[in-house]
C-alpha positions in Angstrom: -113.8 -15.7 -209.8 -112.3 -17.5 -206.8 -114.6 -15.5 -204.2 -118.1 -14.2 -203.5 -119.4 -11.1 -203.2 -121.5 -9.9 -200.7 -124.7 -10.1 -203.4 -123.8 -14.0 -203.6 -123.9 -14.3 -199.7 -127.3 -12.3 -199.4 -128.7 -14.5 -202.3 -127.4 -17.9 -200.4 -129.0 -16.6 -197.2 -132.4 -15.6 -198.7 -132.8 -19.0 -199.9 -131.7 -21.0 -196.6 -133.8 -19.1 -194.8 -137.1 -20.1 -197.9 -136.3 -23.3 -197.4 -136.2 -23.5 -194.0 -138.5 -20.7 -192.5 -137.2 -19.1 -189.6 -138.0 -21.7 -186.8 -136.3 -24.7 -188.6 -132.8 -22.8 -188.3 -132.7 -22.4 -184.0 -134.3 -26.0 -184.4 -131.9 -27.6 -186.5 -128.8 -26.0 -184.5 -130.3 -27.0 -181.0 -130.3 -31.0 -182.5 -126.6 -30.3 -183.8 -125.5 -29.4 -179.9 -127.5 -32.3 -178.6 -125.8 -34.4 -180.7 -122.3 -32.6 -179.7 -123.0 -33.1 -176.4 -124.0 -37.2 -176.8 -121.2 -37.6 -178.5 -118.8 -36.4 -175.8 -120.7 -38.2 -173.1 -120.2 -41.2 -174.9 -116.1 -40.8 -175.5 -116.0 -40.2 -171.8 -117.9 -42.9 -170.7 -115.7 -45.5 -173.2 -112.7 -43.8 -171.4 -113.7 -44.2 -168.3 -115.2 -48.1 -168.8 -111.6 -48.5 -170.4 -109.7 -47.5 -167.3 -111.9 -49.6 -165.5 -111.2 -52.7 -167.8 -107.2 -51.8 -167.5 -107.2 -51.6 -163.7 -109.7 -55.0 -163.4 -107.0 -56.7 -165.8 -104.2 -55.3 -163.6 -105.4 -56.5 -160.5 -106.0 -59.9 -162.1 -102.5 -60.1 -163.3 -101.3 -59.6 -159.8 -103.2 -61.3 -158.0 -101.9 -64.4 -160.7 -98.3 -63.6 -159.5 -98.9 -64.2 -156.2 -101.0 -67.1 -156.4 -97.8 -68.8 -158.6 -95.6 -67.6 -155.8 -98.0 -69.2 -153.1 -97.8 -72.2 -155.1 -94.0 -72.3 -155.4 -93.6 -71.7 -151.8 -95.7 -75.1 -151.6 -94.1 -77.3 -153.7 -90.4 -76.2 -152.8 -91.2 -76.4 -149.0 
């Protein structure tokens, strides 16, 4: 009851294979890895543009610190 046999297998193959000819199949599974492969380009390039982001905010912050210092220095001199 809780599996399949190898009849209910051959059955659920003959009709994927009806409803989707032969070409569809290599078709269908050629889209799937394009889209695979899209989607990992995109993750990569969000990592990357955040690095980017974190290092550009970085470099703002310290370049904040020593523009307050500068302007210490000024007003205590």
């Amino acid at each position: 009851m809780g599996s399949f046999s190898i009849w209910h297998w051959l059955i659920v193959l003959a009709v994927v294979l009806l409803l989707f000819g032969r070409g569809k199949i290599p078709e269908l599974m050629g889209d799937v890895a394009k889209g695979i492969k899209s989607f990992k380009k995109g993750m990569s390039d969000e990592e990357s543009e955040a690095k980017t982001a974190e290092r550009r905010s970085l470099d703002a912050h310290d370049g904040d610190v020593v523009s307050r210092d500068v302007k210490t220095e000024k007003t205590v001199g």
